[in-house]
TORKOL-4160 file (C-alpha; in steps of 0.2 Angstrom, whole numbers, padded with zeros to 4 digits, m for minus):
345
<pt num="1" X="m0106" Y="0025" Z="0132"/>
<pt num="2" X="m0109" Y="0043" Z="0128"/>
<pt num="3" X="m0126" Y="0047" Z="0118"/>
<pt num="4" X="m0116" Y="0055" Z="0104"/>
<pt num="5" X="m0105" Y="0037" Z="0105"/>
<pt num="6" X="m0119" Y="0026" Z="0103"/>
<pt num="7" X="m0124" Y="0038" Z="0089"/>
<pt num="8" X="m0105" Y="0035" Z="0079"/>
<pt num="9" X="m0107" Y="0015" Z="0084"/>
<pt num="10" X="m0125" Y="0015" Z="0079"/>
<pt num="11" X="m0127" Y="0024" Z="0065"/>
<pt num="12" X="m0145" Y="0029" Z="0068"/>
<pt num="13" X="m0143" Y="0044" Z="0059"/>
<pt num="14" X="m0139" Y="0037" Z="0042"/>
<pt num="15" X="m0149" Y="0033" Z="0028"/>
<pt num="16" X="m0153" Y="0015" Z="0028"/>
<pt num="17" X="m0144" Y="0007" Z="0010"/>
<pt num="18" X="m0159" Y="0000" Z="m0002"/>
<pt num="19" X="m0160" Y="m0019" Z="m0005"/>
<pt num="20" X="m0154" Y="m0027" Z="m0022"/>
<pt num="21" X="m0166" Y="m0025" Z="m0033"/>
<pt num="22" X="m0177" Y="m0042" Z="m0037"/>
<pt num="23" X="m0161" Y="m0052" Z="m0026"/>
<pt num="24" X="m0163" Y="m0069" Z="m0021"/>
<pt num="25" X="m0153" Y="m0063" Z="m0003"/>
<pt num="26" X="m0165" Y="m0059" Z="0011"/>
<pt num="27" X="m0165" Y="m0046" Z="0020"/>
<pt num="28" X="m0166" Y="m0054" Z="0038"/>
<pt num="29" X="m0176" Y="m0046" Z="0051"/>
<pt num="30" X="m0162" Y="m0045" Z="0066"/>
<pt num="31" X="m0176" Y="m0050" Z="0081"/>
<pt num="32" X="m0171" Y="m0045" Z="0095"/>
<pt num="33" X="m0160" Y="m0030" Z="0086"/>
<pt num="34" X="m0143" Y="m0032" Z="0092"/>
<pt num="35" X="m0137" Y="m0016" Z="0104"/>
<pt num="36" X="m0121" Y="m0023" Z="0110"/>
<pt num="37" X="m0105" Y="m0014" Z="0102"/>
<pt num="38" X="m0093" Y="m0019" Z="0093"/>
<pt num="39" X="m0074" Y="m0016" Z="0090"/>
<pt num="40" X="m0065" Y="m0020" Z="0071"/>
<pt num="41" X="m0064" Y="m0038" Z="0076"/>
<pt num="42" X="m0046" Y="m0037" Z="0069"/>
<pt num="43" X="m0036" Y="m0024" Z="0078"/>
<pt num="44" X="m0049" Y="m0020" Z="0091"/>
<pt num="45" X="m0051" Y="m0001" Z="0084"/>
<pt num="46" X="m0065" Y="0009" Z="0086"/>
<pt num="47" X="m0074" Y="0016" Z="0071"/>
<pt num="48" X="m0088" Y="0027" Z="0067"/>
<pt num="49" X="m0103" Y="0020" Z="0057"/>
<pt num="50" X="m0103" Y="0025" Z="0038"/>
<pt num="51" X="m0116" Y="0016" Z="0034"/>
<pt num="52" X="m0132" Y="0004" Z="0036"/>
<pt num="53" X="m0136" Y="m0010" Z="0028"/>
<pt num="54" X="m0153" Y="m0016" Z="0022"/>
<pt num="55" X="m0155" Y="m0024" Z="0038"/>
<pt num="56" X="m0152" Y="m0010" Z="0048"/>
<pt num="57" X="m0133" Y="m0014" Z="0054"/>
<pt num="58" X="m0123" Y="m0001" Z="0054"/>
<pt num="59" X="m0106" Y="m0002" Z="0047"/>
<pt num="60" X="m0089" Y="0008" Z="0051"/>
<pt num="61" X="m0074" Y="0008" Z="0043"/>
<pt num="62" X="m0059" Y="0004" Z="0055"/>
<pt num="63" X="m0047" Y="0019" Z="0056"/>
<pt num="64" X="m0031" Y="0005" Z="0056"/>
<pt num="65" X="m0033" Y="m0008" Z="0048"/>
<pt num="66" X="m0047" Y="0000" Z="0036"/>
<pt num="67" X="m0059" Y="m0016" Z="0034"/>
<pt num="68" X="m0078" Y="m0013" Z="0035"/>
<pt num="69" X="m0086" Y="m0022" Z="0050"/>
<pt num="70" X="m0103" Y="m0023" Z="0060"/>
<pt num="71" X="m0103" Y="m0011" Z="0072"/>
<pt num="72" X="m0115" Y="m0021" Z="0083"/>
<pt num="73" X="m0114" Y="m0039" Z="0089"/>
<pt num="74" X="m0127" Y="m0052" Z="0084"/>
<pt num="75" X="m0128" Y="m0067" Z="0095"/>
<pt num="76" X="m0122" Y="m0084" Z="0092"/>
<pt num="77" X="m0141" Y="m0090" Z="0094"/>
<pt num="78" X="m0146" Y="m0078" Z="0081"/>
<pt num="79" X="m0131" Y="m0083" Z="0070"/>
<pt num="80" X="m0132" Y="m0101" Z="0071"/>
<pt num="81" X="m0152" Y="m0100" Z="0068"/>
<pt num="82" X="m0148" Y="m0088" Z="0053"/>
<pt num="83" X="m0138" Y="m0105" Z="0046"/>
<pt num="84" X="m0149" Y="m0119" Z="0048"/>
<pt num="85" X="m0155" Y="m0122" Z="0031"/>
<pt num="86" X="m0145" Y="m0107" Z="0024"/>
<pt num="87" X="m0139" Y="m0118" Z="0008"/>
<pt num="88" X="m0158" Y="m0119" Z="0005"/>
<pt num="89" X="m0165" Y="m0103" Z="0008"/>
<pt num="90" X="m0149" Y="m0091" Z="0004"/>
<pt num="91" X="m0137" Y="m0099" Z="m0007"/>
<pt num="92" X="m0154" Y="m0110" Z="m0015"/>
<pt num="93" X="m0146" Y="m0128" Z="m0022"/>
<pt num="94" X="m0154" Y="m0143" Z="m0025"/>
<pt num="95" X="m0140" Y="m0154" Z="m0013"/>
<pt num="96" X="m0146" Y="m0171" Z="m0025"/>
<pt num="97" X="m0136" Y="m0188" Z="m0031"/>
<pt num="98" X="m0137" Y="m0177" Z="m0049"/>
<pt num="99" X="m0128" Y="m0163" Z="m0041"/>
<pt num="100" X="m0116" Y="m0176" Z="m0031"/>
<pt num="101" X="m0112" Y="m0184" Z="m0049"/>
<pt num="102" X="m0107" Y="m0169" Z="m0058"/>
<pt num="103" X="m0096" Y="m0162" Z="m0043"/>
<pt num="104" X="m0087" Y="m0175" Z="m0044"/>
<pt num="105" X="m0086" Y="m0180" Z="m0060"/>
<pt num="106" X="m0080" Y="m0163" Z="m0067"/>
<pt num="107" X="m0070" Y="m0157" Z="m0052"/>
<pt num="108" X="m0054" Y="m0160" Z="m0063"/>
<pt num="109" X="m0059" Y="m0149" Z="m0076"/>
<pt num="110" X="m0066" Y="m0135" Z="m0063"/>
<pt num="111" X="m0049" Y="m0137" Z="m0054"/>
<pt num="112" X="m0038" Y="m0135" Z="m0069"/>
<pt num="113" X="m0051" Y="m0119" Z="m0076"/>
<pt num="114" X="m0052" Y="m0112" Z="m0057"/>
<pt num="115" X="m0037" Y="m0098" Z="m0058"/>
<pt num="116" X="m0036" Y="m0096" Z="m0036"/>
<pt num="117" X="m0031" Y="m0118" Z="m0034"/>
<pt num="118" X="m0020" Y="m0116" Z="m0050"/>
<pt num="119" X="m0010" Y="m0099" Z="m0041"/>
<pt num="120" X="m0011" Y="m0108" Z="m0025"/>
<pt num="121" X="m0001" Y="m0125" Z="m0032"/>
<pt num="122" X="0011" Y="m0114" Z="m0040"/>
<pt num="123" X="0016" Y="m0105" Z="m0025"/>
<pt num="124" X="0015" Y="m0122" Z="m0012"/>
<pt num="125" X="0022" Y="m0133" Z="m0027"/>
<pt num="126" X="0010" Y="m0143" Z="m0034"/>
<pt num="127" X="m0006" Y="m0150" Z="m0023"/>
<pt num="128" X="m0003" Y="m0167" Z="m0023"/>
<pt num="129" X="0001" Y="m0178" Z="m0006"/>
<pt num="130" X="m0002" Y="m0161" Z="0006"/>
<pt num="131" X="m0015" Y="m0160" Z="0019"/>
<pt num="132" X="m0026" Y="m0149" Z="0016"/>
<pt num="133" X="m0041" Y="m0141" Z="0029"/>
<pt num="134" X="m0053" Y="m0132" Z="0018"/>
<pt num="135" X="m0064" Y="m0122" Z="0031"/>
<pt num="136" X="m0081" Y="m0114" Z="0029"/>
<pt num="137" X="m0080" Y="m0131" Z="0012"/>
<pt num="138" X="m0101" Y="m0125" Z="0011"/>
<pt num="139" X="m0106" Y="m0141" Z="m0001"/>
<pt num="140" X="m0092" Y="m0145" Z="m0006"/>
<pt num="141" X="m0087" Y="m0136" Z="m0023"/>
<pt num="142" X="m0068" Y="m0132" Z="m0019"/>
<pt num="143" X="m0066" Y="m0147" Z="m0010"/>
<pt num="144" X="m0070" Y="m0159" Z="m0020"/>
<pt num="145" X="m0057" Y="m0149" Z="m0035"/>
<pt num="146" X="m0044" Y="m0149" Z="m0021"/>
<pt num="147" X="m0047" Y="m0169" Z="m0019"/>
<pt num="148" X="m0046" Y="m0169" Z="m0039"/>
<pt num="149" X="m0030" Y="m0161" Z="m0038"/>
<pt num="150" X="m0022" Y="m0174" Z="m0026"/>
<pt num="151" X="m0024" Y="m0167" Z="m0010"/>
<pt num="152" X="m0028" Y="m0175" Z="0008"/>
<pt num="153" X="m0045" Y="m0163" Z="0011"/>
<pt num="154" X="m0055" Y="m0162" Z="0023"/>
<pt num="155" X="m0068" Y="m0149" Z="0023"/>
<pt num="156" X="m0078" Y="m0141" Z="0041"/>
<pt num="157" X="m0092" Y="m0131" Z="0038"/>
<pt num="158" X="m0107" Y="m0127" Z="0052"/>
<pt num="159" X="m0120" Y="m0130" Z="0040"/>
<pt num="160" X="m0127" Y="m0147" Z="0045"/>
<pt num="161" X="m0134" Y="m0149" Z="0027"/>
<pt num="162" X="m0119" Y="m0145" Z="0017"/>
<pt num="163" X="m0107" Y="m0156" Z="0030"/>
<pt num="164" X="m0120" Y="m0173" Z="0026"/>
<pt num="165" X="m0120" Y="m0169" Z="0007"/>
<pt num="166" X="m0101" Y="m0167" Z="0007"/>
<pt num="167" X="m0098" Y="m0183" Z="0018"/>
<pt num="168" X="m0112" Y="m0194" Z="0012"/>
<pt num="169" X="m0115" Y="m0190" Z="m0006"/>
<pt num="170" X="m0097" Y="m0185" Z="m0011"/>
<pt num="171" X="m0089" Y="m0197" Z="m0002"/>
<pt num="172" X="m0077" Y="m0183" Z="0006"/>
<pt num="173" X="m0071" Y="m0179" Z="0023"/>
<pt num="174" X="m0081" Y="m0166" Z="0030"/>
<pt num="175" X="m0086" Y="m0162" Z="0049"/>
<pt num="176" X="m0100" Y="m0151" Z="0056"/>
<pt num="177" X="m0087" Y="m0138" Z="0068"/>
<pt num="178" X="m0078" Y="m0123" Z="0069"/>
<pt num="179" X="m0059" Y="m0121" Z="0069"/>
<pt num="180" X="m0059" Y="m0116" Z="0086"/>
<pt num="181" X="m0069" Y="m0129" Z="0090"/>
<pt num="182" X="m0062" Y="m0144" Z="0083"/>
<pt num="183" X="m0046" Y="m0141" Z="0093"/>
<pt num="184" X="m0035" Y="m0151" Z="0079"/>
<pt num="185" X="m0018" Y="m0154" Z="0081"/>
<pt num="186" X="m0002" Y="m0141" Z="0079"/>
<pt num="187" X="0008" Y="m0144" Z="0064"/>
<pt num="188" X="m0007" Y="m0155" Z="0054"/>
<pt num="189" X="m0010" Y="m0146" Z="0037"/>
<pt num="190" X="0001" Y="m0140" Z="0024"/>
<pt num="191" X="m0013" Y="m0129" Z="0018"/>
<pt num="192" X="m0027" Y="m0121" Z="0027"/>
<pt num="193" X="m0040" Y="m0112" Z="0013"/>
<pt num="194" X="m0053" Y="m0100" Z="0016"/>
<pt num="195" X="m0065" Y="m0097" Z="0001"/>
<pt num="196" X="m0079" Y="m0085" Z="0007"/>
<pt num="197" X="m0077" Y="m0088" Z="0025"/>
<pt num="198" X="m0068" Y="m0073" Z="0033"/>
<pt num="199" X="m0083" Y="m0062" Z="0032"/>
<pt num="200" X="m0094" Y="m0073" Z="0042"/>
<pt num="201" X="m0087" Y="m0078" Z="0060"/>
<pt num="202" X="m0088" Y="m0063" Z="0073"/>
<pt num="203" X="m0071" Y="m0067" Z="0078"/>
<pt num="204" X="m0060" Y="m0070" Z="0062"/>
<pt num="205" X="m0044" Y="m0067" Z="0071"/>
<pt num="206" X="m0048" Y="m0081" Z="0083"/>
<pt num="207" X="m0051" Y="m0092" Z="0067"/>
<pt num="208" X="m0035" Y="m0087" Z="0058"/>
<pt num="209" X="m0024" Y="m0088" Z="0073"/>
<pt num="210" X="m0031" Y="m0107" Z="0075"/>
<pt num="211" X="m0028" Y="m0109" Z="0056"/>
<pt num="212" X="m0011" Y="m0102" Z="0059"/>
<pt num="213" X="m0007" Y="m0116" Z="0075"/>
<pt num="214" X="m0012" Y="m0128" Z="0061"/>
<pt num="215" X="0000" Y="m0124" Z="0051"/>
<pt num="216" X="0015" Y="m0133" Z="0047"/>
<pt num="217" X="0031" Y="m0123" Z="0050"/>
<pt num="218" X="0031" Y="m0115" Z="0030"/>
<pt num="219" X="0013" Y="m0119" Z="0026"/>
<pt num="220" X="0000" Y="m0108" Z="0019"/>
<pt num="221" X="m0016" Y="m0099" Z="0022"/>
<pt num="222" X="m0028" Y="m0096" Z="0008"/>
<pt num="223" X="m0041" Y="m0086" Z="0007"/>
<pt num="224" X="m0055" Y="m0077" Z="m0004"/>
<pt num="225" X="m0069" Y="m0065" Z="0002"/>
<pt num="226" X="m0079" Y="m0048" Z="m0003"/>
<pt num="227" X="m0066" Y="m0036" Z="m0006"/>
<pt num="228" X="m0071" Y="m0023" Z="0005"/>
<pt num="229" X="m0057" Y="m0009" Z="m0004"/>
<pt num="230" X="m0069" Y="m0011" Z="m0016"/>
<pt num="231" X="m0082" Y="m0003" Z="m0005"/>
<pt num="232" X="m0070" Y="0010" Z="0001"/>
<pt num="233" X="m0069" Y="0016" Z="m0018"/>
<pt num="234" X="m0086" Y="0016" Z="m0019"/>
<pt num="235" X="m0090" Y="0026" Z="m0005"/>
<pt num="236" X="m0077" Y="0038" Z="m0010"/>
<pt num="237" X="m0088" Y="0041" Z="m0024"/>
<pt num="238" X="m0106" Y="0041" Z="m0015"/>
<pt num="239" X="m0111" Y="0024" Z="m0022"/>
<pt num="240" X="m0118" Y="0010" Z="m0013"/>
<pt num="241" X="m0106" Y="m0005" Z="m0017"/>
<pt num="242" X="m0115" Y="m0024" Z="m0020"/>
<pt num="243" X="m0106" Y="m0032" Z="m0006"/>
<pt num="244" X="m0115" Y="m0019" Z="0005"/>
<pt num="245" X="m0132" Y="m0024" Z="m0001"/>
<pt num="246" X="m0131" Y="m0042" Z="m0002"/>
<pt num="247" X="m0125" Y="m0057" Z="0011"/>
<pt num="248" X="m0133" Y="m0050" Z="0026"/>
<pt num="249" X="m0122" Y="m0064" Z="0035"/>
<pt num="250" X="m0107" Y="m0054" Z="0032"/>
<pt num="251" X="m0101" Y="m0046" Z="0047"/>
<pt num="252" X="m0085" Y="m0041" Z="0040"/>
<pt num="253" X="m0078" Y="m0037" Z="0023"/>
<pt num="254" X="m0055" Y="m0036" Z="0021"/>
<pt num="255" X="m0044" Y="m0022" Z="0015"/>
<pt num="256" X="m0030" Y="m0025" Z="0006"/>
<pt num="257" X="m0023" Y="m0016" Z="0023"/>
<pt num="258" X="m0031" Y="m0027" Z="0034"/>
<pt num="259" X="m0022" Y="m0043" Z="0024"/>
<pt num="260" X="m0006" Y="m0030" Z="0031"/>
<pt num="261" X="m0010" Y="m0031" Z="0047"/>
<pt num="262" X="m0016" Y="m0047" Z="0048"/>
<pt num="263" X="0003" Y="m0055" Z="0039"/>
<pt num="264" X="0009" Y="m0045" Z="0053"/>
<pt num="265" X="0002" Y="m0049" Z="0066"/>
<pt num="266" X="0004" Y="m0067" Z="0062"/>
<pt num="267" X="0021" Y="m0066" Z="0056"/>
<pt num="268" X="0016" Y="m0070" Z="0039"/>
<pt num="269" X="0023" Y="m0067" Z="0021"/>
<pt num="270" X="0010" Y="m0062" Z="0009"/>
<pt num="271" X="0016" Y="m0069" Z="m0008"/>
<pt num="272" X="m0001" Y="m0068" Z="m0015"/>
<pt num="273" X="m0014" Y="m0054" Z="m0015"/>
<pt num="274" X="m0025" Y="m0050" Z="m0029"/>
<pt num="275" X="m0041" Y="m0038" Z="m0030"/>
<pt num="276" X="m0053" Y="m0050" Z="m0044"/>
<pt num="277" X="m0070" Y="m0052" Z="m0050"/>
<pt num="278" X="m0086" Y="m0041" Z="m0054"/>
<pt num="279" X="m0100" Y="m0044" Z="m0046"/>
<pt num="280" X="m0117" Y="m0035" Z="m0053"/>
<pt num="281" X="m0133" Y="m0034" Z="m0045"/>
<pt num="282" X="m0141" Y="m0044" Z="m0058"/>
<pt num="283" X="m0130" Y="m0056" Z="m0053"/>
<pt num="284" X="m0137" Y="m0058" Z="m0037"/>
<pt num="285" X="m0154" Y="m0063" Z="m0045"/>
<pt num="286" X="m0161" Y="m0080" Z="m0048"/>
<pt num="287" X="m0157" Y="m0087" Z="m0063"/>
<pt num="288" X="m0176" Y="m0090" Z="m0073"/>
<pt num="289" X="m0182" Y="m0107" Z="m0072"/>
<pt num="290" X="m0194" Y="m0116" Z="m0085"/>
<pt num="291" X="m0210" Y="m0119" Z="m0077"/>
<pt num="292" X="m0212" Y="m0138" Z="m0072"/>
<pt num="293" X="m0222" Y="m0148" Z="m0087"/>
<pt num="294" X="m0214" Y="m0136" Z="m0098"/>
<pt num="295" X="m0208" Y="m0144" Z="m0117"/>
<pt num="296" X="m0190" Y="m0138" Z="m0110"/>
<pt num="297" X="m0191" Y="m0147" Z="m0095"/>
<pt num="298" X="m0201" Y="m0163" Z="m0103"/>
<pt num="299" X="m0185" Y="m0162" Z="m0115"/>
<pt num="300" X="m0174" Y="m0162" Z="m0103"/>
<pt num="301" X="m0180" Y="m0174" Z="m0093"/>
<pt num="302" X="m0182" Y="m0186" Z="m0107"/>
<pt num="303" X="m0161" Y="m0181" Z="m0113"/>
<pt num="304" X="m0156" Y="m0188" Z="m0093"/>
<pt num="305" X="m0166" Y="m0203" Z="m0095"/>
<pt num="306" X="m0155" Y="m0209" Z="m0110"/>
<pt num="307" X="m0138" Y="m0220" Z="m0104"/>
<pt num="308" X="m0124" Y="m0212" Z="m0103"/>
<pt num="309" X="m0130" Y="m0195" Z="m0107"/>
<pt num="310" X="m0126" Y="m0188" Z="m0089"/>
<pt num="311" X="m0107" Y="m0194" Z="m0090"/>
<pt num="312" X="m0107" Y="m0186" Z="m0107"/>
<pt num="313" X="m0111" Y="m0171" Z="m0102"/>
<pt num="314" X="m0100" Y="m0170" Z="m0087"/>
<pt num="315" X="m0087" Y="m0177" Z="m0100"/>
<pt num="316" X="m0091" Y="m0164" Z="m0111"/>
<pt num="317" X="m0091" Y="m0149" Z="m0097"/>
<pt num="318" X="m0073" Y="m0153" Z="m0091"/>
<pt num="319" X="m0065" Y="m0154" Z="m0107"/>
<pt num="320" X="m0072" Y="m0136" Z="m0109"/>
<pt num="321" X="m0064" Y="m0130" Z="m0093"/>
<pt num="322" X="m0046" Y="m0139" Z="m0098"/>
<pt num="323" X="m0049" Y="m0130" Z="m0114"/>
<pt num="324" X="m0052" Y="m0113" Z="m0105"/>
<pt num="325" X="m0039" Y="m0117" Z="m0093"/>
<pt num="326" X="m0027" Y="m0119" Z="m0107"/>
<pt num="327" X="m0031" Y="m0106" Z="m0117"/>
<pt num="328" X="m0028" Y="m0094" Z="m0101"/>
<pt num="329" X="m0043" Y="m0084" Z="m0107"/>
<pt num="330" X="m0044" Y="m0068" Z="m0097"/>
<pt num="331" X="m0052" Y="m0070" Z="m0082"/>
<pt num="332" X="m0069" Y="m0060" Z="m0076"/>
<pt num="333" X="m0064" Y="m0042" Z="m0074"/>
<pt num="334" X="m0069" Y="m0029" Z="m0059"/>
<pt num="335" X="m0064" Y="m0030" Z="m0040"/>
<pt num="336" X="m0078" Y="m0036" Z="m0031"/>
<pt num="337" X="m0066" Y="m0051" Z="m0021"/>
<pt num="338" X="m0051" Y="m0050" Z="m0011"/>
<pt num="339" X="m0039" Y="m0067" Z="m0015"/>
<pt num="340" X="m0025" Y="m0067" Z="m0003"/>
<pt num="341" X="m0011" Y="m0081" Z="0001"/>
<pt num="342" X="0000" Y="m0080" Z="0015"/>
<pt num="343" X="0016" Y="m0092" Z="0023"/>
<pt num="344" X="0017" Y="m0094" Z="0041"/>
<pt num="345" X="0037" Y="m0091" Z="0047"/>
């Protein structure tokens, strides 16, 4: 490779973008620093770098199929060491029995409030009896709405702590693995979903094209990640978009082109896509806690204690979300994801 070339695929030359402000994402320290090129992992184009991240990646915009995409390749050592105790270092939950009980006991009203299951029944016809694989499930939030709503679900996640909080504590199907990986059977689910997982894997075409063999002749592909049309937008306009400044784990971020090439690729129909949600840096920050030994927390603690009071609660929140789902209030506004549903032929 030309100096000039490693320049483009670099991006040495370009500023690097600032990290949110007072965020809760890290900004990883890439060590060793990745120098190995990279092509747009969906149509194997070659970009020229627009950009760097916080950490230091470069990121180009691909000239055919207009995603975003690393330009350099990290290694699966640095990726799967990045993971291991990411649901307690980057997306901070506590994965407890209290956090089991209310996952499970207001998935119903989270499912009939959550507008991306409710399109997504509508188009396949209703969620009960089909088997569905929910990929990249994290601790199980959607999962355990999807098992709410009827569904066979089984969730695969590489986190090892999410997969034994999913199995053990909710109760679900859930395995440590990767599509590619768990080599499953053609024809064995009605509904593969993807919420936030298509930015993450270095080869998300290899993940969608196993999703796709999985498939049932007719069945359908989910997904929902940062809208990286969005970015496009932004950049027109010299502005550095949030999706660029937060997630360092993201190696990729969809065009509503690239969900194009992808249905065609695949030989796909698209019957669903939809540009949804406003992400600001603030909301990247961590919410305030009370300090521990505070009246708050002493109150709260005390509230718990009393029988029944959790159940209440839970009671309480998923009447809220029926309420909300009923009243079809208007959802969050802004662009920030990318929700896309597609039907194999």
């Amino acid at each position: 490779m030309s100096e000039v070339a490693l320049l483009a695929a670099t991006g040495e030359t370009l500023p690097r973008l600032d990290a949110l402000p007072g965020s809760a994402f890290s900004t990883p320290a890439w060590n060793p620093f990745p120098t190995a090129p990279r092509a747009c992992p969906f149509c194997a184009e070659r970009g020229v770098a627009v950009l760097r991240r916080p950490d230091g990646l470069p990121v180009a915009q691909c000239p055919k199929c207009h995603c975003f995409y690393l330009t350099l390749l990290l290694s699966e050592e640095q990726l799967e060491q990045y993971y291991a105790g990411y649901w307690s270092r980057e997306k901070p939950r506590s994965l407890t029995d209290e956090l089991a009980r209310y996952l499970l006991a207001s998935a119903p009203g989270r499912a009939a409030a959550d507008h991306t299951l409710r399109k997504i029944g509508a188009l396949i016809g209703g969620w009960r009896g089909t088997r569905v694989l929910d990929v990249g499930c994290g601790f199980g939030e959607k999962t355990s709405m999807i098992h709410a709503l009827g569904a066979e679900v089984r969730g695969i996640d590489i986190a090892a702590e999410a997969v034994v909080f999913v199995s053990q504590r909710l109760g679900l199907a859930a395995s440590r693995t990767t599509l590619e990986r768990e080599h499953g059977a053609a024809g064995d689910c009605d509904v593969v979903t993807m919420f936030e997982f298509v930015e993450h894997p270095p080869d998300p075409m290899g993940a969608i094209r196993e999703a796709v063999r999985r498939l049932r002749p007719g069945g359908f592909l989910a997904f929902v990640t940062p809208n990286g049309t969005a970015g496009e937008r932004h950049l027109a306009a010299s502005e550095a978009w949030t999706g660029f400044r937060a997630d360092m784990e993201h190696l990729q971020y969809l065009h509503v082109d690239t969900v194009d090439f992808i249905a065609r690729h695949f030989a796909c129909r698209v019957l669903h896509l939809e540009q949804y949600g406003f992400r600001e840096p603030e909301d990247a920050q961590p919410a305030a806690a009370p300090a521990s030994g505070t009246p708050l927390v002493t109150l709260r603690r005390l509230a718990k204690a009393l029988p029944g009071m959790r159940t209440a609660v839970y009671a309480l929140r998923a009447a809220q979300g029926r309420r909300r789902a009923a009243a079809l209030l208007p959802r969050e506004g802004g662009n920030y994801h990318l929700f896309a549903v597609l039907q194999v032929r």
